[in-house]
C-alpha positions in Angstrom: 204.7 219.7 180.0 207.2 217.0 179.0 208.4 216.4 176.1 206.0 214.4 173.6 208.4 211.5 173.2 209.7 211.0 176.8 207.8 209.1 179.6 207.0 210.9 182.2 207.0 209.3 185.4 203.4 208.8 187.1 204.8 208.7 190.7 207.1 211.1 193.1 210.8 209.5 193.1 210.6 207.7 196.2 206.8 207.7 197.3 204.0 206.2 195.6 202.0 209.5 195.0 200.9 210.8 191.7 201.9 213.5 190.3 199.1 214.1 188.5 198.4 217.3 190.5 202.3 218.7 189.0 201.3 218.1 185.4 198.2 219.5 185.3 199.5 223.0 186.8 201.6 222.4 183.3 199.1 221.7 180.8 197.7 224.7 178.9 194.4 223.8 178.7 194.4 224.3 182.2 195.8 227.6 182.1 193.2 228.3 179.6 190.3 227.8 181.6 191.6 229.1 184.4 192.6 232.4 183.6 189.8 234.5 184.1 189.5 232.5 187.3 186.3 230.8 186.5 186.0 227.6 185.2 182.8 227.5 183.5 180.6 224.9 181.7 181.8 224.7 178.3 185.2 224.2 179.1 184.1 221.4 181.7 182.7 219.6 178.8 185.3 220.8 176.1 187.8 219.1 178.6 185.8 216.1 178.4 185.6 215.5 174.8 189.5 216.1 174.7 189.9 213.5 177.1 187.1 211.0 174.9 189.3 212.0 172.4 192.0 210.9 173.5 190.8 207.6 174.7 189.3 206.9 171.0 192.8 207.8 170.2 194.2 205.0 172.3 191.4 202.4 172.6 192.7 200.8 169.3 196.3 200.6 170.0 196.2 198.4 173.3 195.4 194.8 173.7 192.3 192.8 175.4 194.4 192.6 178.6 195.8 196.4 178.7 192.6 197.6 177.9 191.1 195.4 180.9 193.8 197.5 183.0 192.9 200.9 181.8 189.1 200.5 182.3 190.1 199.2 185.9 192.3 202.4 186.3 189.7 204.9 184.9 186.8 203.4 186.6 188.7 204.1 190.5 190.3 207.3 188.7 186.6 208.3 188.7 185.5 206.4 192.0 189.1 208.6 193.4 187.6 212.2 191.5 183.8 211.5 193.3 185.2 211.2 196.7 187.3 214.1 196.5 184.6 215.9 195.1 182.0 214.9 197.7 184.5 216.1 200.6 185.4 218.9 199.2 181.2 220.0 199.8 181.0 218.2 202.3 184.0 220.6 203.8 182.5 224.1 202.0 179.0 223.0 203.2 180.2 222.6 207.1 182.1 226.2 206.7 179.0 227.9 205.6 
């Protein structure tokens, strides 16, 4: 992962994709609960509470506005995560 101190950038150089899916590949929590090639339970919700974490971390240190922003972002974050979720069983359920 990048370095703690430099910005990495959210979007491919000259598209407006994230690259979200590049940094996670990275992270080693990811690598952690992937490794037996299962991802079970526990580390679904340990994964959560690191990211709760995180957002207690942050909560505090952004104003009225840029918190407005980020629960904008994180709401259609988790809009985005639903619909990819729902057509990805929607796509194993039509194989089966």
């Amino acid at each position: 992962m990048a370095d703690e101190t430099s910005r990495s950038a959210w979007f491919g150089g000259e598209t407006a994709e994230l690259q979200l899916a590049q940094y996670f590949q990275r992270m080693e929590t990811w690598h952690a609960a992937i490794a037996d090639g299962v991802i079970a339970p526990e580390e679904i919700r340990e994964q959560g509470n690191r990211v709760i974490g995180l957002l207690k971390e942050v909560e505090p240190l952004i104003d009225t506005e840029q918190h407005a922003t980020l629960t904008k972002i994180l709401y259609e974050m988790a809009v985005l995560q639903a619909m990819q979720g729902t057509a990805m069983a929607s796509t194993l359920g039509a194989k089966s």
